[in-house]
C-alpha angles and dihedrals in degrees: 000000000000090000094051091055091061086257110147128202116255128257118260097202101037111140128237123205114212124196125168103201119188108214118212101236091227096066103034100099115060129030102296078063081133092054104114089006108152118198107222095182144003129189138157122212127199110211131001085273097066094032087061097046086045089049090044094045082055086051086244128133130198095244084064085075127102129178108255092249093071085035137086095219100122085209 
């Protein structure tokens, strides 16, 4: 049914890119949100398998995420 509907399977290799960005208190509301925003950590990962070894190796799980609408993130 899902492939009647114009639904496509994922890609297995697609590639994720990962940045965890601290943000300086002072700037985080308005437009100049990236002023004193230091990046802590960067990584791509190519396929769920090594996105979820990436997320596991920064102590983090799926179920952490939120959409940006219920965060804080200014992004």
């Amino acid at each position: 049914m899902a492939h009647r509907q114009g639904w496509t399977r994922a890609d297995h290799d697609r590639t994720f890119r990962l940045q965890h960005w601290d943000y300086d208190i002072d700037h985080i509301d308005g437009y100049d949100h990236d002023i004193g925003a230091v990046l802590i950590r960067d990584a791509t990962s190519v396929g769920e398998e090594e996105l979820t070894a990436t997320l596991e190796a920064w102590d983090l799980r799926p179920e952490q995420f939120l959409y940006p609408w219920h965060t804080d993130d200014p992004q």
